[in-house]
N, C-alpha and C positions, 0 to 999 in steps of 0.2 A: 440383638447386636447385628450385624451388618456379614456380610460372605466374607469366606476366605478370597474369592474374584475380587472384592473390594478392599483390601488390603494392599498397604504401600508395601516399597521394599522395604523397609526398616522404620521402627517406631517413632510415632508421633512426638513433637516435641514441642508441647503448648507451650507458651510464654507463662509464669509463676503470676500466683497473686499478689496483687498486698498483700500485709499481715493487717488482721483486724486490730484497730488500736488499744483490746484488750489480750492480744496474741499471748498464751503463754510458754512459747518457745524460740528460742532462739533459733537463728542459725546455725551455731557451734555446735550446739546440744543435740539440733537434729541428727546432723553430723556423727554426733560419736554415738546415738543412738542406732542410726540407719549402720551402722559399719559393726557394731556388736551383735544388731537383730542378724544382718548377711551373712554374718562368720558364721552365726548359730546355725542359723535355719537354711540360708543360700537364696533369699528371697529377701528384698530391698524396699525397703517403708513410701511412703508419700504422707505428708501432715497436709490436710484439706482443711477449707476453713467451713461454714457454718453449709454454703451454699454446693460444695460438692469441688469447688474449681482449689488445683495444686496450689501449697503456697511453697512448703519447700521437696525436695526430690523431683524427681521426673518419672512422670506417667509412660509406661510401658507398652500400652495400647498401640497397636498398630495399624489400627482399622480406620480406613478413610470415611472422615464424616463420624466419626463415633465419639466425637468430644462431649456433645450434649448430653447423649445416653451413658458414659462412663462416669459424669457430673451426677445425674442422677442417679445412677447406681454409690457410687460412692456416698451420697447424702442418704440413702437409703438405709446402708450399712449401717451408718452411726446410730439414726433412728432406731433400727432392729437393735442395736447393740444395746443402748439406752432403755428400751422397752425390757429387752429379758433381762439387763445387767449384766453379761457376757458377750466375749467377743461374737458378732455375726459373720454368717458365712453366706457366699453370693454366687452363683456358679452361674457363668455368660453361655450363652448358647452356644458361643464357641469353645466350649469346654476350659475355661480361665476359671480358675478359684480364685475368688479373694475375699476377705476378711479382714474385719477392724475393730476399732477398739473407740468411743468419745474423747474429745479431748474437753474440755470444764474447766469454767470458772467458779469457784464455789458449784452452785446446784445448776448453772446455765451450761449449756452447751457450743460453743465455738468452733468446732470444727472435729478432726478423727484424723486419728494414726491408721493407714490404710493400706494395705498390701495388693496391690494394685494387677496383682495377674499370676496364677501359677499354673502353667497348662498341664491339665490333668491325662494329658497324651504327649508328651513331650519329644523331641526326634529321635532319630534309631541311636541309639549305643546310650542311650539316657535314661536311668528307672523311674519308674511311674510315680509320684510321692504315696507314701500310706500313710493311711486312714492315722496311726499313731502318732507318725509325726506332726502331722495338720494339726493335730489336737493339741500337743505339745505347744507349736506352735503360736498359738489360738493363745492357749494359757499364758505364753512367756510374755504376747503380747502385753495382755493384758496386765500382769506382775509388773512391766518397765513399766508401765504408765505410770500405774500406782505408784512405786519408788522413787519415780519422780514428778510425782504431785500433779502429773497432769492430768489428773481426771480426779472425780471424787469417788474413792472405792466405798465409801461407808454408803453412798445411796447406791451403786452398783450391786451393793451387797443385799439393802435394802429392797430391791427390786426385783434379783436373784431367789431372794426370798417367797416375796411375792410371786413369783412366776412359777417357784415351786410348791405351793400350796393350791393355785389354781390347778396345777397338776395333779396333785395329790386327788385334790377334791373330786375332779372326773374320773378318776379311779374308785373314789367310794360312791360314786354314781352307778359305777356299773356293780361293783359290790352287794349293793345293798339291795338291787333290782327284783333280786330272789329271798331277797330276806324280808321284806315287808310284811310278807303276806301273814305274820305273824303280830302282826301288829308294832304300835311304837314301844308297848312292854316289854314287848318279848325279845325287839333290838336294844332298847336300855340293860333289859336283864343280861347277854351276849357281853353287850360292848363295856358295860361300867366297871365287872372286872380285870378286865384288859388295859382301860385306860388308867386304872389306878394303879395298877402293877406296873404299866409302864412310868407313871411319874414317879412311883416310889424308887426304880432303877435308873431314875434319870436319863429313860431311854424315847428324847425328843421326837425322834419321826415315827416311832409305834408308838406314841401318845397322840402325834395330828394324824396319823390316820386311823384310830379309834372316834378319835373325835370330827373325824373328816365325815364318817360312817353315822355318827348320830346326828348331826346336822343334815346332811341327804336323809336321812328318814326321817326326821321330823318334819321336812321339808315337802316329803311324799304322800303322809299321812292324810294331809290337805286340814288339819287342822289350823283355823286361821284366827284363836284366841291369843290375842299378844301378851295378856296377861298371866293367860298360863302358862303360856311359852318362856317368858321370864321368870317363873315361879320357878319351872322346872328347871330351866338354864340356874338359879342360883343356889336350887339344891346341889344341881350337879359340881359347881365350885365348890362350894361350901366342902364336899366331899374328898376334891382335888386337893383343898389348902390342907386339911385334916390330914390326908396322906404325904404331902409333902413334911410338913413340919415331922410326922410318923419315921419318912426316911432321913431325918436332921438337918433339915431347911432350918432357919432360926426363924422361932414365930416371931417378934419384933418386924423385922424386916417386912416376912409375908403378911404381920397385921396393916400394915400402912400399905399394903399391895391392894390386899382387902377393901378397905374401905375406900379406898380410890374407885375400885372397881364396881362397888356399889351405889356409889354415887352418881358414878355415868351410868348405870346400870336403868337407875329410874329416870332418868331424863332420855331412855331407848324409846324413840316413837313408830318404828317400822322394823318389820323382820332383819331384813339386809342389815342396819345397824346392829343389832343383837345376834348375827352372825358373827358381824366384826368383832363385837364385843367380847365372846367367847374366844373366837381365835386369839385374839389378843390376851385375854385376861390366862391360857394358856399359857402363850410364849412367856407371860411374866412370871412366871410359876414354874416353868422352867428354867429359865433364866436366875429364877431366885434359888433353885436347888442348888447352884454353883456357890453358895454363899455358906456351905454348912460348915458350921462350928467345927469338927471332927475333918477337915478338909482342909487344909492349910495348903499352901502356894507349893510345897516341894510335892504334894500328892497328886494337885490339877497337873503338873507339870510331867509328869511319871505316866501319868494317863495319858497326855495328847504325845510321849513320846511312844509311848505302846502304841496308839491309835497309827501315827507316824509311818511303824515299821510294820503294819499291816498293812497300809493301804498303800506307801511311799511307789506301787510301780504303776500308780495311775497318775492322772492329772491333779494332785491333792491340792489344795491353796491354804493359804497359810489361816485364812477366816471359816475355813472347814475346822481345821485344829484348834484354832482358838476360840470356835462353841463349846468343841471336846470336851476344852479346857475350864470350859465356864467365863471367859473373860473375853473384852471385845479385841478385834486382832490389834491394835496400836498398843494396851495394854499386854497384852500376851507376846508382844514381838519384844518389848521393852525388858519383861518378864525373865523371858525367854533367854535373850540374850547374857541378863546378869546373873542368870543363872546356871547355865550351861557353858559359859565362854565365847560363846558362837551362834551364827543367826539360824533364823528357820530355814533359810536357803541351804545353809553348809547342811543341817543339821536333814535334811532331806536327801541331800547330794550324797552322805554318807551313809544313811540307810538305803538308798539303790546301790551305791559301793557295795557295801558287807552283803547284799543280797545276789547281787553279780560275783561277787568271790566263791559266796557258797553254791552258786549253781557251775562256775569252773570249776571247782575243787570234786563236785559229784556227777555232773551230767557231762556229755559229751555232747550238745548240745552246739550248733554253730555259733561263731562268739558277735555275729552280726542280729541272731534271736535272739541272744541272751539282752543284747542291747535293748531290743525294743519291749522284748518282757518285762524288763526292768526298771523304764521309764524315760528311757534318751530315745533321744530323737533319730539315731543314725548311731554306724558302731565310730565313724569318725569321734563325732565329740563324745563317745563314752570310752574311746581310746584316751584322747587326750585326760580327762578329765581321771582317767583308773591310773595313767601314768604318772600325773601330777599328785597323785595323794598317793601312792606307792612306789613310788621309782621304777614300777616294772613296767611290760604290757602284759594287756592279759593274758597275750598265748604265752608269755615266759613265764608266768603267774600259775597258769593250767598244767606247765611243764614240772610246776615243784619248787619256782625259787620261792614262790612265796605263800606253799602249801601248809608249812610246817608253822603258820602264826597266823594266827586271825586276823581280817583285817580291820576290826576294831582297836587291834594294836597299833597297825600300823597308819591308823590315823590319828591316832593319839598325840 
């Protein structure tokens, strides 16, 4: 990006694009978008189109000559966004964060909701943003899109996914680097009771990286027979499905899993495919434990609320809780909602509630870290937001008016 010397007095004000003639937003919408993301966060949207150039807000940029490079940066964003399935972050040499989010048509890409500058040194008497809030941030972005349909969350989720398995998997890279030397046995023998333990507890990420760890070592072994390699890959299922239905998967269900997976199994012509293979025929085997007889919808739902109020003071999204739960999030939000009263947004907002009441009622804590510990962004909107579903504020709330009842009453 270009010097502070080359900086106008006041920011740039390019002329707006058209809208592509498959735009999916309006003006209006931006609107009341761009005014809800500012109240939250204090930082103001731009919707770009495919090519990088503003179609509605105005670009913030103040640096002379920096139209091209702020286009390209913006196109960039979306692409990185698109690629891991999470919002991207882009930091300018002039120390400007920004972050976005795709905007989609079905599976195509159109342009990106874009935050277009947040100086991460800001002038005197103004605090530096933190790391919790960006994050924050980052997430809410992304949540509005979804809620309204501008983007496709189910492949962001998709991708999300992917992005965290190639993760995964260069961790059982380095894992396994000292385990080999024991041969492919003696890591089979290690990992197969771990990875069956974890399917039978339906516990998803220590089942891919058991199986992250046998795929790296069979990989390292340098054995290069493909038909033993499928022999073993199908013992190794065979094994998985046995334990699943063990921990009350319904065999129905995982029979026609089965032989799906068998079937693509023998038309596997190279390693890479019979990696996939596996990964996949996984996921579907966990995926299928969500289906057990013994598990009924008021149980998944108990679980991803437990799940909820453990994790509720990070960034949690609502398709974290609804694998929890065994269901896809559109399913689980629907679920969710006719089930509880209230959506997974309320139903989060009040699990950082009762978690912020109970650290006023015990800690003496300042009620600005209680904020961030507990998943707002600023004590502002965790002011507004404890006043609105308690009548009080917190420091009156710490003083005792609203020591003597829970605040799960008083959200009631």
């Amino acid at each position: 990006m270009p010097t502070d010397s080359q900086r106008r007095p006041g920011p740039s004000r390019a002329p707006a694009a058209a809208a592509p003639p498959d735009w999916p937003l309006t003006a209006a919408v931006f609107d009341r978008l761009n005014r809800a993301y500012r109240r939250r966060h204090g930082v103001g949207l731009v919707a770009v189109d495919s090519a990088g150039r503003v179609v509605h807000g105005r670009a913030e940029c103040g640096v002379r000559g920096a139209a091209a490079v702020c286009r390209s940066t913006r196109r960039r964003i979306v692409d990185e966004a698109l690629r891991w399935g999470e919002p991207a972050l882009n930091l300018c040499r002039d120390g400007v964060l920004n972050w976005g989010v795709p905007l989609m048509r079905n599976q195509r890409v159109v342009g990106g909701l874009v935050i277009d500058g947040l100086p991460l040194e800001p002038p005197p008497g103004r605090a530096a943003p933190q790391a919790s809030a960006i994050r924050a941030a980052c997430a809410d972005l992304l949540d509005l899109a979804v809620a309204e349909n501008l983007t496709n969350g189910a492949l962001l989720e998709q991708r999300r996914q992917s992005s965290g398995r190639e993760r995964e998997r260069a961790e059982a890279i380095h894992a396994v680097k000292d385990q080999v030397g024991g041969g492919l046995r003696g890591l089979y023998l290690r990992e197969e009771p771990a990875l069956l333990a974890a399917v039978k507890r339906g516990d998803a990420p220590a089942a891919r990286q058991c199986m992250n760890r046998l795929l790296v070592g069979l990989g390292q072994t340098g054995l290069r027979d493909l038909a033993w390699q499928k022999s073993l890959a199908l013992e190794l299922v065979v094994m998985l499905y046995r334990g699943a239905v063990e921990a009350g998967a319904q065999p129905a269900r995982l029979l026609g899993l089965n032989y799906a997976s068998v079937q693509r199994l023998a038309a596997i012509a190279d390693e890479e495919a019979l990696r996939h293979w596996l990964e996949d025929t996984l996921e579907r085997l966990l995926a299928g434990l969500g289906m057990r007889d013994e598990n009924p919808v008021a149980v998944r739902l108990q679980r991803a609320q437990r799940y909820l109020q453990t994790h509720c003071a990070r960034s949690v999204t609502r398709a974290e809780v609804a694998r929890v739960a065994g269901m896809s999030p559109s399913h689980f939000s629907h679920t969710f909602g006719a089930y509880c009263g209230h959506s997974f947004r309320e139903a989060l907002l009040r699990c950082r509630l009762d978690l912020a009441a109970e650290k006023l009622r015990r800690t003496h804590e300042p009620i600005a870290a209680i904020a961030l510990e507990c998943g707002f962004c600023d004590q502002s909107h965790f002011g507004k937001a404890f006043r609105r579903h308690t009548g009080c504020a917190p420091s009156a709330y710490r003083r005792g008016r609203g020591a003597r009842q829970s605040l799960s009453r008083a959200l009631s």
